[in-house]
Legacy VTK file of the C-alpha trace (Angstrom):
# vtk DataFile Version 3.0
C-alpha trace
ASCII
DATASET POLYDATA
POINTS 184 float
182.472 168.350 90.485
186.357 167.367 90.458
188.528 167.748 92.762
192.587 166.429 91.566
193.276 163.281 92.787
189.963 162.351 93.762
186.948 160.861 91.408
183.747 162.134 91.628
182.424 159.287 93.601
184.823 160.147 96.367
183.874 163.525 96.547
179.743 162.626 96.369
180.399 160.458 99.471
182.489 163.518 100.655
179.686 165.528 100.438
177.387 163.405 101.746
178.909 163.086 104.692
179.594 166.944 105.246
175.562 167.185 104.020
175.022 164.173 107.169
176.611 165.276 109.870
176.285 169.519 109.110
172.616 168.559 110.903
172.862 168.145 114.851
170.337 165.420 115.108
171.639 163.339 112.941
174.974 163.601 114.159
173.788 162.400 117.896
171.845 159.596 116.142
175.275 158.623 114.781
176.479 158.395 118.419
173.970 155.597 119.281
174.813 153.771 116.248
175.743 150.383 117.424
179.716 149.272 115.467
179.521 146.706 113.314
180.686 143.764 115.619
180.885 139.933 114.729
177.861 137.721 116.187
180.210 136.390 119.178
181.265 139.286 120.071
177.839 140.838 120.316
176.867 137.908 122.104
179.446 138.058 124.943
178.148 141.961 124.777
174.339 140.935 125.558
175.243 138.630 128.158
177.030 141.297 129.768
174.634 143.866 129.310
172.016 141.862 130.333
173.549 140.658 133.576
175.039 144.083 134.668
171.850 145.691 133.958
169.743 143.574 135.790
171.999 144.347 138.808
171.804 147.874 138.211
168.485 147.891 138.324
168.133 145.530 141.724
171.066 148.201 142.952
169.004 151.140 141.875
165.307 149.629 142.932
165.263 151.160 146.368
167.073 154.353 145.579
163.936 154.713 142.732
161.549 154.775 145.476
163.215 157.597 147.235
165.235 158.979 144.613
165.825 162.953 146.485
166.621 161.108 149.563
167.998 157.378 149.080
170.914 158.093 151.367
168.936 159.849 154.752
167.771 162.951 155.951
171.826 163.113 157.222
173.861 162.768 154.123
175.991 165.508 152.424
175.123 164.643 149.194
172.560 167.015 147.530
169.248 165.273 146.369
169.546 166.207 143.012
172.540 164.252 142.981
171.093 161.287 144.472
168.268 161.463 142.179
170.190 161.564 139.239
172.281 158.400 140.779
168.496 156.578 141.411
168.158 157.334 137.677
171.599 156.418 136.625
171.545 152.985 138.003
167.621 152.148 137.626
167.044 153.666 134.171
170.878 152.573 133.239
170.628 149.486 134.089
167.057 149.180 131.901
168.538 150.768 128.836
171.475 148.136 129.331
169.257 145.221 129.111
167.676 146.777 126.025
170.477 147.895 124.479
168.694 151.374 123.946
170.568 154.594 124.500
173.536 152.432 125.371
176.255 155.294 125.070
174.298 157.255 127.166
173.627 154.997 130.046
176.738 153.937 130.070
178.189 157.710 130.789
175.455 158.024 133.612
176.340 154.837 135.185
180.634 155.438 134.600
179.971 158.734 136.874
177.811 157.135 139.270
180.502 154.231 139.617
183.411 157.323 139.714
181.158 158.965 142.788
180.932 155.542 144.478
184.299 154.621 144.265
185.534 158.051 145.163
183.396 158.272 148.419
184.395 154.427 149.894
187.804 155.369 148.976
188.461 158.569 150.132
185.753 159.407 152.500
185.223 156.603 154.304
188.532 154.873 153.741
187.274 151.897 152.941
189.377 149.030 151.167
189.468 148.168 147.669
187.940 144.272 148.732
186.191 144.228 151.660
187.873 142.436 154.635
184.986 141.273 155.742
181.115 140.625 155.553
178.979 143.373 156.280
182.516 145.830 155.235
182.809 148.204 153.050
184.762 148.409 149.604
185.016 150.333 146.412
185.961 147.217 144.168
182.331 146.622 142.667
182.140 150.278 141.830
185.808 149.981 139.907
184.266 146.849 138.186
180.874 148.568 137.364
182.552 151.402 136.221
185.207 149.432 133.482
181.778 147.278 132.113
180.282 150.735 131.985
183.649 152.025 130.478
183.638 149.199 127.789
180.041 149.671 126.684
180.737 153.137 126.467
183.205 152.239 123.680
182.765 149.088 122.136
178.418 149.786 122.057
176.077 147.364 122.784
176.669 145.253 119.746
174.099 143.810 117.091
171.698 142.282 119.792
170.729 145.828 120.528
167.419 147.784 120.172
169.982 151.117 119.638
170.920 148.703 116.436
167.022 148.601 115.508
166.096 151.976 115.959
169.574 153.864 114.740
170.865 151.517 112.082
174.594 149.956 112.145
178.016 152.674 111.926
179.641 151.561 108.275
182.636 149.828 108.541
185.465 151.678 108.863
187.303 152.077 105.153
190.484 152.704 106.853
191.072 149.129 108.090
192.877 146.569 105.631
190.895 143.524 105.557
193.410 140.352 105.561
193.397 138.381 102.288
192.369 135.146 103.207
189.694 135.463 106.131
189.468 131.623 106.251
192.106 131.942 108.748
190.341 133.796 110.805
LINES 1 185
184 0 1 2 3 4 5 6 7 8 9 10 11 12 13 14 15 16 17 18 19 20 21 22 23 24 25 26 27 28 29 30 31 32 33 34 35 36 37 38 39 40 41 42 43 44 45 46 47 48 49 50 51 52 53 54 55 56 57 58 59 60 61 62 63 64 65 66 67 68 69 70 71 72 73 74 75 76 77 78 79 80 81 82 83 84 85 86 87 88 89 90 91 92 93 94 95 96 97 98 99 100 101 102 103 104 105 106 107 108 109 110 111 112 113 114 115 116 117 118 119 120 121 122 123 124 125 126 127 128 129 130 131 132 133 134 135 136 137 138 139 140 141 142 143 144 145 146 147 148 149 150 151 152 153 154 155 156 157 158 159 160 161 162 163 164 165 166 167 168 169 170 171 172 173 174 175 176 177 178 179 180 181 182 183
């Protein structure tokens, strides 16, 4: 097949791509493909990962246990909502420290963190950093919710079990690579 101006190596990788992503499930495997990051980077990734999730998971222990009704019998939030936040910050913060289903619990947690912030700012008024101990704030949801934010985007890098499991996006063709690299 020819198509002007292109060779037929172009179009086969044309087609292959069309051919890829025309299936459903491969296209959402292709959303948990990890990009193709350099080692450091990655590595500043897992240490982030790795500590956030572990405090996800301390933050979302005792809302596990209870999940339908973490915040009392009085609160105005339904209980499928607080189970789903039990699950985003538990299960999120697990699939963090994995690096499996990153893009996934990343969303999860980024609403969670838009909920919390929203409530301590607007419905209990609370400041953005405490002013006190034992005070409430919404800064640690803002901060949870750009880490959650940044995995969302960036991925969890090559240290990753969604790397394992999904394979590695292709570099993107688009960029220009600089000449000499020993610069960099």
């Amino acid at each position: 097949m020819r198509i002007a101006g292109r060779s037929d190596e172009q179009v086969e990788l044309t087609t292959a791509k069309v051919i890829r992503f025309g299936n459903q499930s491969a296209y959402m495997i292709c959303l948990f493909k990890p990009l193709p990051l350099s080692p450091r980077v990655s590595a500043g990734l897992l240490v982030l990962r790795l500590v956030a999730g572990l405090a996800f998971m301390f933050h979302g222990y005792g809302k596990i246990q209870n999940p339908f009704g973490w915040m009392g019998p009085d609160a105005k939030i339904p209980g499928f909502l607080q189970m789903l936040a039990a699950i985003s910050e538990f299960g999120g913060g697990l699939a963090w420290m994995l690096g499996l289903l990153t893009p996934l619990a990343s969303f999860g947690l980024a609403c969670t963190m838009t909920m919390a912030a929203s409530l301590h700012a607007f419905v209990l008024k609370d400041p953005f950093v405490a002013k006190g101990p034992g005070s409430g704030s919404y800064e640690l949801a803002c901060v949870y919710f750009c880490v959650a934010v940044l995995l969302l985007l960036a991925g969890p890098g090559r240290f990753s079990l969604d790397r394992v499991a999904f394979g590695q996006k292709a570099s993107d063709t688009r960029a220009q690579k600089p000449e000499d690299e020993s610069t960099y």
